[in-house]
C-alpha positions as CSV (number, residue, x, y, z in Angstrom):
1,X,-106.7,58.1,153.7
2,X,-107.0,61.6,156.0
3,X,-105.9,64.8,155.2
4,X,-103.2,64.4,157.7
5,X,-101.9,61.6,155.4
6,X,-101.7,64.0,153.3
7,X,-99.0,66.4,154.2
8,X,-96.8,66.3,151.6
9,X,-96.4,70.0,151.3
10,X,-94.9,72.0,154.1
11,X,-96.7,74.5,156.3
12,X,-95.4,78.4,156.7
13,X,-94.6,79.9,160.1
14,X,-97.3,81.9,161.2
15,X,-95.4,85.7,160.7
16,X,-95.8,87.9,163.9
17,X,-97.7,91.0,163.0
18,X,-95.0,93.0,165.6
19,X,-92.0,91.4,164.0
20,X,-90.0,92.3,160.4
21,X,-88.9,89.4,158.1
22,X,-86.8,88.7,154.7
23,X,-88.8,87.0,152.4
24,X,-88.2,84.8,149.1
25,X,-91.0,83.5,146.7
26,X,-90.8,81.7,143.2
27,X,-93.0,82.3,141.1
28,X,-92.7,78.9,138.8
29,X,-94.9,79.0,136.1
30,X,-94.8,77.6,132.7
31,X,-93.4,80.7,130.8
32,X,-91.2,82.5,132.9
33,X,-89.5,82.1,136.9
34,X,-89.7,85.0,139.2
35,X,-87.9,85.2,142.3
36,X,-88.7,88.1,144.3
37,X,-86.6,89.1,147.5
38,X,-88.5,91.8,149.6
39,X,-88.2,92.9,153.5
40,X,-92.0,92.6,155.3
41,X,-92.1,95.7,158.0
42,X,-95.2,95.6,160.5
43,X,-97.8,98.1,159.8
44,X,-99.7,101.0,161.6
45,X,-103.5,99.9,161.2
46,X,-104.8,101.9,158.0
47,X,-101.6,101.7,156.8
48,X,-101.9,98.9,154.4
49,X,-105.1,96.7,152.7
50,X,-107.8,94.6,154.8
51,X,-106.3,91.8,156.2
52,X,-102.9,92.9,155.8
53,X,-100.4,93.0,158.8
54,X,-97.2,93.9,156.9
55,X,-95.8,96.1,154.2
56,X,-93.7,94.6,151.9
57,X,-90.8,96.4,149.9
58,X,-89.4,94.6,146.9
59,X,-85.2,94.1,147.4
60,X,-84.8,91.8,144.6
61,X,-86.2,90.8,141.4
62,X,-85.0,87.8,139.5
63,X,-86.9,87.3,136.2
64,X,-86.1,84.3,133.9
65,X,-87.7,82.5,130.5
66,X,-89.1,78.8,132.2
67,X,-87.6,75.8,130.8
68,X,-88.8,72.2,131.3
69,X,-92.5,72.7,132.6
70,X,-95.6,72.1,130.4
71,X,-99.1,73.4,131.6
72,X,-97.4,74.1,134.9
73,X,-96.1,70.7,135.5
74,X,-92.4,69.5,135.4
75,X,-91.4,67.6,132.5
76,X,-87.7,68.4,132.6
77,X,-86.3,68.2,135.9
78,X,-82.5,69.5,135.0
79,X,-84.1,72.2,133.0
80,X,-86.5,73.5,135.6
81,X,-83.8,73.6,138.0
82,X,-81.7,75.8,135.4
83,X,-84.5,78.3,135.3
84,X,-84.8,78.4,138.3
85,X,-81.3,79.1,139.3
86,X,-80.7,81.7,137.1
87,X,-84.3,83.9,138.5
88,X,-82.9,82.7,141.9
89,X,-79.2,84.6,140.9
90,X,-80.4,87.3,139.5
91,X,-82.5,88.5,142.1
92,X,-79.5,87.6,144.9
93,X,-77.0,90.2,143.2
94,X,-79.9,92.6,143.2
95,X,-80.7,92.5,146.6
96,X,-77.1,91.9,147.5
97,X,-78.2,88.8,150.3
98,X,-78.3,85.2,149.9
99,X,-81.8,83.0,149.3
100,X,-81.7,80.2,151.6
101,X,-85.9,79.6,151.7
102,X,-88.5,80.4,149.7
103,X,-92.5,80.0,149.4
104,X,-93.1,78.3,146.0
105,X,-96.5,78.4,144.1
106,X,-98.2,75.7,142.1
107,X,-100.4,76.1,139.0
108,X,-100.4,72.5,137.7
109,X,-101.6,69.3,138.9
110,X,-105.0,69.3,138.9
111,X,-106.1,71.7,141.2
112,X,-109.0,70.8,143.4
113,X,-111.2,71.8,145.8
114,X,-112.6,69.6,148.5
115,X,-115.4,70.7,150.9
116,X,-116.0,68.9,154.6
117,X,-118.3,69.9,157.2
118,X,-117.9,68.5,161.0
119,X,-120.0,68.9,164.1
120,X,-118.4,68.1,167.7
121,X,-120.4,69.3,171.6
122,X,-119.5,72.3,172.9
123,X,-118.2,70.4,176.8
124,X,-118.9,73.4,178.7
125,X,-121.4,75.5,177.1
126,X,-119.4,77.9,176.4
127,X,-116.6,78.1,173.0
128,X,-113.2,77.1,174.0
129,X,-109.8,76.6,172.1
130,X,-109.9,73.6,172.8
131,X,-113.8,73.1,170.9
132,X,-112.4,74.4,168.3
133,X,-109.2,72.9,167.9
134,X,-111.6,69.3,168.2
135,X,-113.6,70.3,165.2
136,X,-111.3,71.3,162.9
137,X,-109.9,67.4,163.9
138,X,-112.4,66.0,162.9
139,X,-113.2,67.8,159.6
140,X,-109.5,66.6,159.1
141,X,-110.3,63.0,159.8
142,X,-112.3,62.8,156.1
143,X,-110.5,60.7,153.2
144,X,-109.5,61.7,150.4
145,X,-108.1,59.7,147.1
146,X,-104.4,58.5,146.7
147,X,-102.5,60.5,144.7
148,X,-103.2,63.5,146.2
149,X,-101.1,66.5,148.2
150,X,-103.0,69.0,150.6
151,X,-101.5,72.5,150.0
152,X,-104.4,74.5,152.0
153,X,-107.2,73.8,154.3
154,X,-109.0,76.6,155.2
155,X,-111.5,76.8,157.7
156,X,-114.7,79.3,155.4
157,X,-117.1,79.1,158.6
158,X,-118.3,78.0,161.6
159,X,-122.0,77.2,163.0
160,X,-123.3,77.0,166.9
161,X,-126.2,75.0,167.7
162,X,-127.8,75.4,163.5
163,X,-126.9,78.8,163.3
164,X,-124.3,79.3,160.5
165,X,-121.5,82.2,159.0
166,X,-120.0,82.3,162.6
167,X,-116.7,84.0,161.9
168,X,-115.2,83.6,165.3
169,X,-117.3,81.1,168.0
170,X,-114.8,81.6,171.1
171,X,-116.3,82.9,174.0
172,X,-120.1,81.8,172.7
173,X,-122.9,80.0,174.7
174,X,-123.7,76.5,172.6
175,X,-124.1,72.8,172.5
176,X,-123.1,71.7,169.1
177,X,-120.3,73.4,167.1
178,X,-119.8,72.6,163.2
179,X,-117.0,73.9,161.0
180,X,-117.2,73.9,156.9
181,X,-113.2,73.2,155.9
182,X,-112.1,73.7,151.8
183,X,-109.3,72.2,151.5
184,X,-107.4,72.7,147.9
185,X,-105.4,69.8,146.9
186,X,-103.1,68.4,143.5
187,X,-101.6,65.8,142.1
188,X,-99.2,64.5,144.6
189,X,-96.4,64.1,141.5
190,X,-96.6,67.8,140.5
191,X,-96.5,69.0,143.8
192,X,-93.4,66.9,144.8
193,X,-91.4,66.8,141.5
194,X,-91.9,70.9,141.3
195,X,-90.3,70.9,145.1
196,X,-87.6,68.5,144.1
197,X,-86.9,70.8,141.2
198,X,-86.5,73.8,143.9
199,X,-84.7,71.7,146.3
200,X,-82.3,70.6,143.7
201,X,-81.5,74.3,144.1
202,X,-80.2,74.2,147.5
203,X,-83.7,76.2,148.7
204,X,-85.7,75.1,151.5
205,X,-89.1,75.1,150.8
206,X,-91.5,76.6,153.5
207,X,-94.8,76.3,151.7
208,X,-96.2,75.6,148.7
209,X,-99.7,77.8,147.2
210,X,-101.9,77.5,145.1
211,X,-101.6,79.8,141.9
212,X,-105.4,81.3,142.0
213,X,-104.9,81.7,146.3
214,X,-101.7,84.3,145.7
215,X,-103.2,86.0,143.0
216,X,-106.1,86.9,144.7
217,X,-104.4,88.2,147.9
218,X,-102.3,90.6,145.7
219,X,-105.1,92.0,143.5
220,X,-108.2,92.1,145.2
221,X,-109.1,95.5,146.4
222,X,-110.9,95.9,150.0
223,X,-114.2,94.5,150.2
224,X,-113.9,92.8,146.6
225,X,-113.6,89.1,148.7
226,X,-116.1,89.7,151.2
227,X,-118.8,90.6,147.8
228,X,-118.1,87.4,146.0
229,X,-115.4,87.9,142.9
230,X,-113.4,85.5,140.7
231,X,-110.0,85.4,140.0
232,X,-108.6,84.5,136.1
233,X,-105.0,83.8,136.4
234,X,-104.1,83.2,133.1
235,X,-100.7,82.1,132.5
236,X,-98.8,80.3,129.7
237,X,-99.8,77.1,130.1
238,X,-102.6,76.9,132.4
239,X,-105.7,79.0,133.2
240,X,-106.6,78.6,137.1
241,X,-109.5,79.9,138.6
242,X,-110.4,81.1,142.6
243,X,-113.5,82.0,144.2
244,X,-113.7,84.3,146.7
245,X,-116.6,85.1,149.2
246,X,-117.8,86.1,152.2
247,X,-113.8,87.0,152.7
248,X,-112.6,83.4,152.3
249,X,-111.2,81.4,149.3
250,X,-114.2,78.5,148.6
251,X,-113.3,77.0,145.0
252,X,-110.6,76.4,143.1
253,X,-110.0,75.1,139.5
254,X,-107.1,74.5,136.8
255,X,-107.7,74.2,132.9
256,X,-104.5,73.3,130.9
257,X,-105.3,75.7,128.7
258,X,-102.9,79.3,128.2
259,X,-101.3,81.9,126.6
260,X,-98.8,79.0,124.7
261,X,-101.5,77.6,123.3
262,X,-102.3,80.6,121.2
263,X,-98.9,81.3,120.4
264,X,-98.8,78.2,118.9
265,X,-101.8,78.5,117.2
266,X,-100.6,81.3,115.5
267,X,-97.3,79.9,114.6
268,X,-99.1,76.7,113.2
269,X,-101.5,79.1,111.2
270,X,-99.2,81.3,110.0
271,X,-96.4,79.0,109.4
272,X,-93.8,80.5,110.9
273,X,-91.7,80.2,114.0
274,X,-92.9,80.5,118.0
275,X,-90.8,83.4,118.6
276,X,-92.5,85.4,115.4
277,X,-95.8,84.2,116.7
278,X,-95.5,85.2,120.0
279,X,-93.7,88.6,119.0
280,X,-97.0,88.9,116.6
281,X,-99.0,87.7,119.4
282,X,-97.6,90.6,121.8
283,X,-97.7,93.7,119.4
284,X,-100.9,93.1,117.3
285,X,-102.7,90.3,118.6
286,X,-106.6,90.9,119.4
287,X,-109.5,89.8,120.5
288,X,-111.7,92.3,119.1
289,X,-112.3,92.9,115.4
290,X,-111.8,96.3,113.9
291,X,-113.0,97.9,110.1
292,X,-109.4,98.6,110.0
293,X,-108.0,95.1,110.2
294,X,-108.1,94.2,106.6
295,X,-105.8,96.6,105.8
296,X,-103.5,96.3,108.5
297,X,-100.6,94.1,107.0
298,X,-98.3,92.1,109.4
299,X,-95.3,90.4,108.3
300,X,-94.7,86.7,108.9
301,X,-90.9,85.7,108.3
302,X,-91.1,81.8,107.4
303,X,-89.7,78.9,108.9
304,X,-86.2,78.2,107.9
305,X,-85.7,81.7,106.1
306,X,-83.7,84.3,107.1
307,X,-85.0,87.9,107.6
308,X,-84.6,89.0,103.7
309,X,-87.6,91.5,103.5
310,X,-88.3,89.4,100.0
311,X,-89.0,86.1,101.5
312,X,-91.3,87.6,104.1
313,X,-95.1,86.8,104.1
314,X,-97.6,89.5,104.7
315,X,-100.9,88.7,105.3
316,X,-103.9,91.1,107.0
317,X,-104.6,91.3,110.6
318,X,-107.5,90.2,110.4
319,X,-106.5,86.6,109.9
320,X,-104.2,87.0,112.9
321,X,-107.5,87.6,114.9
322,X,-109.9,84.8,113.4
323,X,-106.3,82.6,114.7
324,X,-106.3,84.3,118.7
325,X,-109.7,84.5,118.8
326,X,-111.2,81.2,119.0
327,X,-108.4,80.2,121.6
328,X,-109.4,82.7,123.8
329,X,-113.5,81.9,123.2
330,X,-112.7,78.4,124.1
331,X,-110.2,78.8,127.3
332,X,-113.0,81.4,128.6
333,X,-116.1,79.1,127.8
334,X,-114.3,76.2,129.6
335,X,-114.0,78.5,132.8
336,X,-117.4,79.1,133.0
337,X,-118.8,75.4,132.2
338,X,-116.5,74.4,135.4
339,X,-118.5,77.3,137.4
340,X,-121.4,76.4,136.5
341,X,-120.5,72.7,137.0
342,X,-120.0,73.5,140.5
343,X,-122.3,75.7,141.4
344,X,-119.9,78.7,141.9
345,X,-122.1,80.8,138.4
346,X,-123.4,83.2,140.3
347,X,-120.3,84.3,141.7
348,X,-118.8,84.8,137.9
349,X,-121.9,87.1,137.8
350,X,-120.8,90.1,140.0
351,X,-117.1,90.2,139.4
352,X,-114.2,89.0,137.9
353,X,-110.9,90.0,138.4
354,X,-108.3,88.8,135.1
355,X,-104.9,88.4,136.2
356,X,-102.0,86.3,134.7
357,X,-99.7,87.3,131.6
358,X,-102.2,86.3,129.1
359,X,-104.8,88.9,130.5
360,X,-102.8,91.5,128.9
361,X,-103.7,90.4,125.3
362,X,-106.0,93.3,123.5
363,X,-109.6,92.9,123.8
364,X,-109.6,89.7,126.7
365,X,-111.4,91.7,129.5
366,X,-114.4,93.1,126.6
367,X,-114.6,88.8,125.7
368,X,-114.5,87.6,128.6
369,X,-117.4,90.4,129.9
370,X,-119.4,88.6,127.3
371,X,-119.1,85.2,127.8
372,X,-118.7,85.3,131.5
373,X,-121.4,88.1,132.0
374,X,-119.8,90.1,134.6
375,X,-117.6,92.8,135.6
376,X,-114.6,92.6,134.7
377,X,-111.4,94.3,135.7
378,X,-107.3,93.7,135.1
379,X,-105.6,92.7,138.7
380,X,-102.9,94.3,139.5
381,X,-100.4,93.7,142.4
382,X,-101.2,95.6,145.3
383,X,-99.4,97.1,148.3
384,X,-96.5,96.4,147.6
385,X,-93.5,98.8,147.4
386,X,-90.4,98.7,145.1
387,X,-91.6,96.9,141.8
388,X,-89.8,97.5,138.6
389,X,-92.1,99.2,135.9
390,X,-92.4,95.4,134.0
391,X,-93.3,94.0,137.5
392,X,-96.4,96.5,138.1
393,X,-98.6,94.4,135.1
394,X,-101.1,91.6,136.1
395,X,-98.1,89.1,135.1
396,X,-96.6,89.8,138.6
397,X,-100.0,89.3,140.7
398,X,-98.7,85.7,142.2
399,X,-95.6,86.7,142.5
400,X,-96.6,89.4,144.9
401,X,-99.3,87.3,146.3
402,X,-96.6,85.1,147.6
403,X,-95.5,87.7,149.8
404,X,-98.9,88.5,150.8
405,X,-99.6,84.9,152.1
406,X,-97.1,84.5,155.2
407,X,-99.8,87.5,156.9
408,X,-103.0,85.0,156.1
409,X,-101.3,81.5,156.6
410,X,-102.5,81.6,160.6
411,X,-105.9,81.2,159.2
412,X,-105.0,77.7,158.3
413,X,-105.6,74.5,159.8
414,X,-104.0,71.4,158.5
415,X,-100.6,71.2,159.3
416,X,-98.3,67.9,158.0
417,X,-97.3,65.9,161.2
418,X,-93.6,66.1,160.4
419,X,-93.3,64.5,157.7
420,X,-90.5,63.5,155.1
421,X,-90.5,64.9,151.9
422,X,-92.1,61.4,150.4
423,X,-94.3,61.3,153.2
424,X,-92.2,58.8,154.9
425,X,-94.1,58.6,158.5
426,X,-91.0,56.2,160.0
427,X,-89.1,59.1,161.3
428,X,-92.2,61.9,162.1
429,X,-93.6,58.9,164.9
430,X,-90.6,58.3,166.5
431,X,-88.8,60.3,169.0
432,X,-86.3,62.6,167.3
433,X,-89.6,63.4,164.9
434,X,-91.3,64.4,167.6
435,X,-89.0,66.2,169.2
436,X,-87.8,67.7,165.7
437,X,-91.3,69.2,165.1
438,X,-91.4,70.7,168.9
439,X,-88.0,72.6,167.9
440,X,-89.7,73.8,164.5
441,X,-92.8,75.0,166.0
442,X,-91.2,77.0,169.1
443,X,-88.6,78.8,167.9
């Protein structure tokens, strides 16, 4: 099956770089729903980061705990739509204007990458539109497995006649042109119960991106993607990876592996509840030893027992570390096995970029400096104006990103033909489909 059988997952509106827009985003992730309402103004050049075209200011925040997802994948439809809801409310009264669309992210569902490479003849000698247009078809025209959704397929470089890194061939004397396309891709169940979940909302969906994509357009600093960095986003339930270089996104990755899984290591080890665990896990938890954690007492209430001071436990922090610690060894360790696995190590080398509410735990960027042997910094959402204190912390770095990804979608290729939201292709062949998608596209 093609990537154009594929197109589960709609395509955004390229955004005019002259024009203003009102944008939504959700941030749906497996411990808390953001919904973020902000107004998009064009830019004067210099005004805002590489590759930017607008500047966003934040008119609406909606923050809510998730309900009904596991490792970033819907396992309670009625209670994912309830989270949802209430993020999507909240941020409405603040903003004072009514969500009818928004631009949803995905963390879940197997995130993959898939690379294809294509080579068409240039007709005239010379690099038209329409050359290029031909070889990004035909890159297109490679199968992939059932079961799975496109959500990006990005063009990372073109070649003329064996020379290769061509950023932009139009307008150049060749015979043979060749494009290399990644195209990212999910389960098609995740990616089409998580919609349903958001439709069941009475929101339109106008794209759907990849968790690891948005985080890296909010927190990567100028010339950070062009060097070759890594993005961590390290959420509650999952731990997704992007690869950045030469200024495009080349590899993508998802471990179900998060921040849940060390509060509930702690509340297993510690017998005591997930809300004391993760309230532990927030004020003292560590990565990093210290000759003062043996005296450092924390107390654990027990499950079933009321706060009574005599019926707490108290036991050193040190054993709260040797609980977080592994957890984190293991989640980090699996990231860079699936580097090395394909081939992307040498990238983890110059610089990684940790974003994600798990990154905030004590100690995580001095681990993960050893085990990934890199740089390593905390990303932060960027350029943008009109964040809430809370929303400033590498928690809100997808979020944000989703905003930052209507001024990038043009670079994209693959666009669904129309279809259904099963993927029915009865209706996108005839006619009215036809004549349906025309409307869509032009105005």
């Amino acid at each position: 099956m093609t990537l154009q059988a594929h197109g589960l997952t709609p395509r955004l509106k390229p955004l005019s770089s002259r024009r203003s827009a009102t944008l939504s985003v959700l941030d749906i992730g497996t411990s808390k729903v953001v919904c973020l309402i902000a107004e998009l103004r064009p830019a004067e050049p210099g005004d805002v980061l590489r590759g930017r075209t607008h500047l966003a200011r934040i008119l609406g925040v909606g923050h809510q705990r998730s309900l009904g997802l596991k490792a970033g994948v819907v396992v309670d439809l009625e209670a994912a739509e309830t989270a949802i809801r209430q993020a999507i409310h909240a941020a409405e009264r603040m903003a004072g204007a009514e969500v009818k669309s928004a631009i949803v992210n995905l963390t879940g569902g197997r995130l993959a990458s898939h690379h294809f490479e294509a080579h068409v003849p240039v007709r005239t000698g010379m690099v038209c539109a329409a050359d290029i247009g031909r070889v990004l078809e035909v890159a297109s025209g490679h199968t992939l497995r059932p079961g799975r959704a496109v959500l990006h397929a990005l063009p990372t470089g073109f070649s003329l006649d064996g020379q290769r890194n061509i950023v932009e061939p139009s307008g150049m004397l060749g015979r043979k042109l060749g494009v290399d396309l990644h195209v990212v891709t999910s389960d098609s169940a995740a990616s089409r119960n998580l919609m349903l979940a958001v439709e069941r909302s009475h929101l339109d969906i106008e794209a759907v991106v990849a968790t690891p994509y948005a985080a890296g357009l909010s927190a990567l600093a100028d010339d950070e993607a062009e060097m070759g960095v890594v993005v961590i986003d390290m959420g509650g339930g999952t731990t997704s990876v992007g690869v950045f270089s030469e200024g495009h996104l080349v590899h993508v990755d998802a471990i179900a592996v998060g921040g849940h899984h060390v509060t509930m290591d702690i509340a297993r080890g510690l017998t005591t509840t997930v809300a004391a665990a993760e309230r532990m896990k927030t004020l003292y938890g560590t990565c990093i030893a210290s000759t003062s954690d043996e005296r450092d007492m924390i107390a654990v209430p027990h499950i079933g027992e009321d706060d009574d001071r005599e019926t707490v436990n108290h036991v050193p922090r040190s054993q709260l570390v040797r609980i977080i610690r592994p957890r984190v060894e293991e989640s980090l360790e699996l990231v860079r096995d699936r580097l090395k696995q394909a081939g992307y190590a040498a990238q983890a080398g110059r610089r990684i970029v940790l974003t994600g509410g798990a990154s905030q735990l004590v100690g995580l960027p001095d681990l993960a400096r050893r085990i990934l042997q890199g740089q390593v910094r905390i990303g932060r959402p960027l350029g943008v104006k009109g964040l809430p204190e809370a929303g400033k912390g590498p928690a809100f770095a997808a979020a944000v990103g989703l905003l930052v990804y209507p001024q990038v979608a043009h670079i994209e290729h693959f666009e669904p033909k129309g279809r259904g939201f099963f993927g029915d292709e009865s209706v996108s062949g005839s006619y009215v489909g036809k004549m349906a998608r025309w409307l869509r596209e032009n105005f």
